[in-house]
ZADO-1210 file (C-alpha; in nm, 4 decimals, padded with zeros to 6 digits):
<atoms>
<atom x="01.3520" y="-00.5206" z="01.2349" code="UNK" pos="1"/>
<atom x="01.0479" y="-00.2880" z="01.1610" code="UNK" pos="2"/>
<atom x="01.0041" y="00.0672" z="00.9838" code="UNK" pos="3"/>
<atom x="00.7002" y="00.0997" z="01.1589" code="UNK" pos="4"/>
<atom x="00.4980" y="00.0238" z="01.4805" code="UNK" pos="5"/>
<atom x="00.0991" y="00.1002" z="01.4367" code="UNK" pos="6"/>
<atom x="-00.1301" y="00.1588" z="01.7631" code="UNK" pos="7"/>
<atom x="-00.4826" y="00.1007" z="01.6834" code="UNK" pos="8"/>
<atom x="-00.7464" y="00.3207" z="01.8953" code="UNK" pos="9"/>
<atom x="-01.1102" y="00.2543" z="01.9895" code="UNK" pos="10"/>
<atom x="-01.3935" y="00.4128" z="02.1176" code="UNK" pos="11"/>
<atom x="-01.5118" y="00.1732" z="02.4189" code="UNK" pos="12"/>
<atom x="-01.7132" y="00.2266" z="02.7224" code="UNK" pos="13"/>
<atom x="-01.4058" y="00.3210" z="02.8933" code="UNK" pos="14"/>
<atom x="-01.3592" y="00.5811" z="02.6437" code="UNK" pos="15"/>
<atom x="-01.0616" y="00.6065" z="02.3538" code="UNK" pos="16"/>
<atom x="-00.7861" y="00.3221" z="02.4353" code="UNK" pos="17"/>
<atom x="-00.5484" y="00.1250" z="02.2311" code="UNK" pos="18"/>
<atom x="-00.6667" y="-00.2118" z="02.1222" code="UNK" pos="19"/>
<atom x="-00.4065" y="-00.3442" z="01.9363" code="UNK" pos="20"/>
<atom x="-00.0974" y="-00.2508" z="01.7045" code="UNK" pos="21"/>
<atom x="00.0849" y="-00.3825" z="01.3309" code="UNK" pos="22"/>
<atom x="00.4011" y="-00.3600" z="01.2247" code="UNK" pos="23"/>
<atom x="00.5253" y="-00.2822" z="00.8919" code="UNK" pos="24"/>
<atom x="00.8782" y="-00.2881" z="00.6714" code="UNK" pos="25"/>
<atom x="00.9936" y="-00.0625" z="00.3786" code="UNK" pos="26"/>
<atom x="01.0933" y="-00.3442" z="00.1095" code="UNK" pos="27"/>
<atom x="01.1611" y="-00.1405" z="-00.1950" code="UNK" pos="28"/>
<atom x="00.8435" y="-00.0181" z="-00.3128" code="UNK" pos="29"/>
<atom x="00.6420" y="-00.1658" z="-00.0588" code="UNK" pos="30"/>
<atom x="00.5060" y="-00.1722" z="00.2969" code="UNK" pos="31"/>
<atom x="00.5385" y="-00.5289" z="00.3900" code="UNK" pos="32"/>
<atom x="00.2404" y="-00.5718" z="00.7192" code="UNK" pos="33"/>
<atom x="00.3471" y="-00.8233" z="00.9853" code="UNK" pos="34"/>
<atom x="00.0814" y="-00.9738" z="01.1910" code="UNK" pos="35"/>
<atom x="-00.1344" y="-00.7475" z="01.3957" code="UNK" pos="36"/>
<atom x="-00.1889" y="-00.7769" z="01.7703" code="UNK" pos="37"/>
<atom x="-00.5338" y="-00.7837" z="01.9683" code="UNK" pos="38"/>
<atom x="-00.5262" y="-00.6499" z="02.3204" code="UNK" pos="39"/>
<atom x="-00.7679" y="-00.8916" z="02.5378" code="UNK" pos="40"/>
<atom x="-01.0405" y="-00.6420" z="02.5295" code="UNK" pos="41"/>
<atom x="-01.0587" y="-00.5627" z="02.1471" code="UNK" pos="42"/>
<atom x="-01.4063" y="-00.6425" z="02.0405" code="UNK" pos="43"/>
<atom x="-01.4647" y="-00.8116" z="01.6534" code="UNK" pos="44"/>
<atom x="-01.6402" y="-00.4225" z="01.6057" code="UNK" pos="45"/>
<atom x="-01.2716" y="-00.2792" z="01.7051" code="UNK" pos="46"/>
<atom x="-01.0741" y="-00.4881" z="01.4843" code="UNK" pos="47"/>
<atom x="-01.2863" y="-00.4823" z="01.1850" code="UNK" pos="48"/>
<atom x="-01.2796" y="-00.0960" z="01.2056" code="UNK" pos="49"/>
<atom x="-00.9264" y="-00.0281" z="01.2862" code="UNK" pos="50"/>
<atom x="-00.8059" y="-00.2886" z="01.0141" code="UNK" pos="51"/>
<atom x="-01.0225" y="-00.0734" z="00.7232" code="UNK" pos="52"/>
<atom x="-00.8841" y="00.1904" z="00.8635" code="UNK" pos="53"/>
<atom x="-00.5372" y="00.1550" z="00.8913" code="UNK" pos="54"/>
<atom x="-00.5804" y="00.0557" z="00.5489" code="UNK" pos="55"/>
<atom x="-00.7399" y="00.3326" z="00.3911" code="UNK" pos="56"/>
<atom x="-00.4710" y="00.5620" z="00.4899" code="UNK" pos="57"/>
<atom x="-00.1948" y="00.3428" z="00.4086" code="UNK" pos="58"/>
<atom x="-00.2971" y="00.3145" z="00.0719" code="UNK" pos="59"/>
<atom x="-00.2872" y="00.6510" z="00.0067" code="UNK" pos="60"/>
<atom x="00.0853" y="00.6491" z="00.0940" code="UNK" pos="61"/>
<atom x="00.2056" y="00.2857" z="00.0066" code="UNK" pos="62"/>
<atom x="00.1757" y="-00.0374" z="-00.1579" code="UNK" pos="63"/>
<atom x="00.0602" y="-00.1912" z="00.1144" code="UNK" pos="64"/>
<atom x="00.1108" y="-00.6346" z="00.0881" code="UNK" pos="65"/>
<atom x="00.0426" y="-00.8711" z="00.3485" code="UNK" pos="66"/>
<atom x="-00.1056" y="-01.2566" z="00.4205" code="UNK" pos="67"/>
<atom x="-00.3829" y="-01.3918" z="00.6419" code="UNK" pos="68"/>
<atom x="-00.3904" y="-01.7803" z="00.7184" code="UNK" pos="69"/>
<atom x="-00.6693" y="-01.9142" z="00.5208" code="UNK" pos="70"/>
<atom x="-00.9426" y="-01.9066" z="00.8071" code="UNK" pos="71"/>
<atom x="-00.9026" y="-01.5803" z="00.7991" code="UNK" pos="72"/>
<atom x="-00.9703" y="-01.5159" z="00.4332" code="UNK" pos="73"/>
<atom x="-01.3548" y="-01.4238" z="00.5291" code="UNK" pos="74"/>
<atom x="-01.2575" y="-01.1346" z="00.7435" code="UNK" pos="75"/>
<atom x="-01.0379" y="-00.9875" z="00.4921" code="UNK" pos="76"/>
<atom x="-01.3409" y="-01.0663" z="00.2041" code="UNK" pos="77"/>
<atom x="-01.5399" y="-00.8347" z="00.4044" code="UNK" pos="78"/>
<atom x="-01.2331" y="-00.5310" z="00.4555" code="UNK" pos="79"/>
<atom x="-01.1928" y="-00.5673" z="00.0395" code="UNK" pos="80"/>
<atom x="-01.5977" y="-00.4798" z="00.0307" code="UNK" pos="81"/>
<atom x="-01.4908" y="-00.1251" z="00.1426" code="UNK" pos="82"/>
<atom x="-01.2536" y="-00.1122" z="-00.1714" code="UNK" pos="83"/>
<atom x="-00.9386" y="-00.0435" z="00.0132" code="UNK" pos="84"/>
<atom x="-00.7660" y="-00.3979" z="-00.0546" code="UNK" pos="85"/>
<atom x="-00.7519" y="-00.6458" z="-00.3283" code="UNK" pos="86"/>
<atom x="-00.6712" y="-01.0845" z="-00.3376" code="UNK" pos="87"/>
<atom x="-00.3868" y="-01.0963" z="-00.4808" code="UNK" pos="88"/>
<atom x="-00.2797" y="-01.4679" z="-00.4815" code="UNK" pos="89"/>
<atom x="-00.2298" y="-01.7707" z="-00.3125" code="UNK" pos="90"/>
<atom x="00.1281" y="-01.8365" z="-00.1041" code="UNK" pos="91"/>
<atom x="00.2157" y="-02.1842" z="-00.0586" code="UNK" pos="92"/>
<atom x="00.4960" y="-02.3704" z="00.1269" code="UNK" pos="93"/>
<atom x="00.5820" y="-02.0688" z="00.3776" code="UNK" pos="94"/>
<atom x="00.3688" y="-02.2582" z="00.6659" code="UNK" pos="95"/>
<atom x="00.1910" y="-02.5896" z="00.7159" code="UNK" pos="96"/>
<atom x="-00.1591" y="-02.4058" z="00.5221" code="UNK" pos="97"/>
<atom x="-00.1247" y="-02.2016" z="00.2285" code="UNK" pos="98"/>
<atom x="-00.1329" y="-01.8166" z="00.2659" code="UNK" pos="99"/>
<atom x="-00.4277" y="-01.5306" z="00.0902" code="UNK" pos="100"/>
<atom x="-00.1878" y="-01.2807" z="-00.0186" code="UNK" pos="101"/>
<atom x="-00.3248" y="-00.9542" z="-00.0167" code="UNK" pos="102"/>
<atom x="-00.2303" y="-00.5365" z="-00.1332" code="UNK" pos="103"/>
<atom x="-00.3976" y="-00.2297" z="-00.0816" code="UNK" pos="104"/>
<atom x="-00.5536" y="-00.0480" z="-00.3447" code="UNK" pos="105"/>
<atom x="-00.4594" y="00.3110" z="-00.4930" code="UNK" pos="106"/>
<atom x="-00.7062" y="00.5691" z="-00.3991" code="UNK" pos="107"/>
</atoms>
């Protein structure tokens, strides 16, 4: 179902691990980002820095697109700060809340 299967690494106090993964799809033109999983012992430091990034290297490779729920919004306000992704609308309808919509942006 997936093109792709990310592993995000860490620096920890037990050294270089994996803390969590994303998938993507090839639609057309586009790298469509499925929902990333944190590993128990991710810290907010480890997921903020893999997320920018994974990013910043996808971008200079694909258009990358995915959503966040909207209490998530803020943690994606402060990956955009870095200039690697832009808003890019407002889903509705898909689930019970409405959807930020997000892409990455050309180096």
């Amino acid at each position: 179902m997936n093109d792709f299967l990310y592993i995000f690494e860490a620096d920890t106090p037990k050294g270089r691990i994996p803390v969590g993964m994303l998938t993507g799809k090839l639609l057309g033109p586009m790298l469509w980002l499925g929902d990333a999983v944190w590993f128990p012992w991710t810290s907010s430091r480890n997921k903020y820095e893999s997320v920018v990034n994974i990013l910043n290297e996808l971008r200079r490779h694909y258009v990358a697109v995915f959503t966040c729920t909207l209490k998530d919004k803020k943690f994606y306000e402060n990956v955009a700060r870095h200039g690697v992704i832009r808003r890019v609308g407002t889903l509705y309808d898909i689930t019970e809340d409405k959807l930020a919509e997000w892409q990455t942006r050309k180096p």
